[in-house]
C-alpha distance (Angstrom), angle and dihedral (degrees) to the residues before:
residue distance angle dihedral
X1 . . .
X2 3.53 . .
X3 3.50 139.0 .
X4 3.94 112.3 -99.8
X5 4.13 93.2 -174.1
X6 3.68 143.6 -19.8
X7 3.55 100.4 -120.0
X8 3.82 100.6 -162.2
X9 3.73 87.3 57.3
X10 3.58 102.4 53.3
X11 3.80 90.9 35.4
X12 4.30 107.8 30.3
X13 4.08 94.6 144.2
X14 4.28 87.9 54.8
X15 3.56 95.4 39.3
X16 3.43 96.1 47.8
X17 3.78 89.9 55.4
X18 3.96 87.9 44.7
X19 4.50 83.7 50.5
X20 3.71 94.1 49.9
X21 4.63 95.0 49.4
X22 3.99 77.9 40.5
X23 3.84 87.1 55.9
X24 4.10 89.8 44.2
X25 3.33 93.0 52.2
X26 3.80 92.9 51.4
X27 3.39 91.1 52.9
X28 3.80 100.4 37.9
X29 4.02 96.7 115.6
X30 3.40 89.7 -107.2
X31 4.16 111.8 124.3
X32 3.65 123.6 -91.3
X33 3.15 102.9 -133.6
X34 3.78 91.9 50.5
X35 3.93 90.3 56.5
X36 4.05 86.5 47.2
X37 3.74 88.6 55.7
X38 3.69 94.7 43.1
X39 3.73 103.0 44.7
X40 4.43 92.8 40.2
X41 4.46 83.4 50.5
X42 3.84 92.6 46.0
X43 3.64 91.7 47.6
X44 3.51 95.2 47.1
X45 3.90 93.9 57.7
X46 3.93 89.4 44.8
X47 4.12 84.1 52.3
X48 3.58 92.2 -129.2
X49 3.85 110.9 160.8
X50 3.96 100.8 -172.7
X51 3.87 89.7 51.1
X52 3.84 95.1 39.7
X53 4.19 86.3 55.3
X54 3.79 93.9 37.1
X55 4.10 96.4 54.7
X56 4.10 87.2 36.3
X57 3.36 92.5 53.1
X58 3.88 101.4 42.1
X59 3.65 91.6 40.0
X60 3.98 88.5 67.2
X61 3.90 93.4 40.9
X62 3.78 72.7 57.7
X63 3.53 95.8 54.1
X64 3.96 101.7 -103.3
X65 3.71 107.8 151.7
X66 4.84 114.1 -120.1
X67 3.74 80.7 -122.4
X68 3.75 97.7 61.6
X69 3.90 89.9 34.2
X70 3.86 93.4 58.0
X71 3.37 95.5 38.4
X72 4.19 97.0 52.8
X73 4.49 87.3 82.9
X74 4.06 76.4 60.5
X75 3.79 109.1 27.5
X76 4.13 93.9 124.7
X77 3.85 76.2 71.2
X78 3.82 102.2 39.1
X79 3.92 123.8 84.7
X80 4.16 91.7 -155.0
X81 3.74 99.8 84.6
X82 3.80 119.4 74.5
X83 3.48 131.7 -105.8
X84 4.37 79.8 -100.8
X85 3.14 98.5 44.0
X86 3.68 90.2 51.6
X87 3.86 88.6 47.6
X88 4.53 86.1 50.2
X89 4.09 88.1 49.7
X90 3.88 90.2 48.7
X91 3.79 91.8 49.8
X92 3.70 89.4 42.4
X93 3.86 96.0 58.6
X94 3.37 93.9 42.1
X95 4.12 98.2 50.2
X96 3.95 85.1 39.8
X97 3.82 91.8 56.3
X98 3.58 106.4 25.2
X99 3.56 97.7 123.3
X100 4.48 76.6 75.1
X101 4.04 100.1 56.3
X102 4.19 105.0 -11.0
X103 3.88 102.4 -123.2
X104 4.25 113.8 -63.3
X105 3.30 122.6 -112.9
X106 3.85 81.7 -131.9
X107 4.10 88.9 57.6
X108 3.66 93.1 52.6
X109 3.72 97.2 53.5
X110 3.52 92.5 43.7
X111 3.47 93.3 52.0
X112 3.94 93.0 45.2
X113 3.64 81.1 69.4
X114 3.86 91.5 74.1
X115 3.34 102.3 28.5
X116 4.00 140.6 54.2
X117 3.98 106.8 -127.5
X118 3.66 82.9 -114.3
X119 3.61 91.6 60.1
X120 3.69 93.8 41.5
X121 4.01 91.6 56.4
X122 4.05 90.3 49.9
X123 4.43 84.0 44.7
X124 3.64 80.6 55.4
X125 3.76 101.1 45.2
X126 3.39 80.8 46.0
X127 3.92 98.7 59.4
X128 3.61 90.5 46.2
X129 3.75 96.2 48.0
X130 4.12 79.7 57.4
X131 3.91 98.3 40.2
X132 4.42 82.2 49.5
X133 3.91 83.7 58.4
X134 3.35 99.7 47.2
X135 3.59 94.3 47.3
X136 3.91 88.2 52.0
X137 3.80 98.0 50.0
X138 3.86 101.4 35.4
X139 3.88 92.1 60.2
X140 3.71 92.6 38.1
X141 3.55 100.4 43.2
X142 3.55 99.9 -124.5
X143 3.96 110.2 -140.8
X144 3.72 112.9 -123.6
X145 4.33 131.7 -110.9
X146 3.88 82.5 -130.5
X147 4.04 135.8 62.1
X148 4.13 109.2 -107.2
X149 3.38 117.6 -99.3
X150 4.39 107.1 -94.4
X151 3.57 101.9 -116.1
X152 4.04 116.0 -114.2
């Protein structure tokens, strides 16, 4: 696949707006490993390959084990992520696709449970920050950190 544009070229002012809330989210207090998790399941429902290796691959630099990595597409049926982390994925899915259902009133208390509202609006800005990504690389065919794979 090739390239179709560098976006930060033709666009520096916006993406340097979009760099700095990517930097505030980063540093938003909420754990690391909870953003890895959000922004690598996010990406994988929006299909987007350069995110999906990016997040992978910085979430172990981060320490995040391959087991909980592979497991995150399946994590409903995985007992390694946290009763919080569970909550976070949840949320995720829901904010990701909520053009599908919206977000349940039943979702949002449940996920108050593991989160302070002022956690859950920086989750949130979070999972947009991601879903903004995704939607820039997808349609622009972000080039990838890493050689493609030779075909056999």
């Amino acid at each position: 696949m090739k390239q179709r544009l560098q976006f930060f070229a033709k666009a520096p002012e916006i993406m340097k707006a979009v760099s700095a809330l990517n930097k505030a989210v980063d540093e938003c207090g909420l754990e690391v490993s909870l953003l890895h998790l959000v922004k690598l399941r996010a990406s994988q429902i929006n299909g987007c390959s350069f995110c999906v290796e990016m997040h992978s691959r910085e979430a172990r630099r981060d320490g995040e084990t391959e087991q909980r990595l592979y497991l995150v597409a399946a994590w409903k049926e995985s007992p390694l992520f946290s009763e919080r982390e569970r909550a976070g994925l949840a949320w995720t899915e829901a904010v990701t696709l909520v053009a599908n259902d919206g977000v349940p009133d039943e979702l949002y208390a449940r996920t108050l449970e593991h989160f302070s509202e002022e956690e859950l609006v920086k989750l949130s800005v979070a999972i947009g920050m991601i879903n903004t990504w995704n939607r820039l690389c997808i349609p622009f065919h972000a080039i990838h950190p890493m050689p493609a794979a030779k075909a056999a």
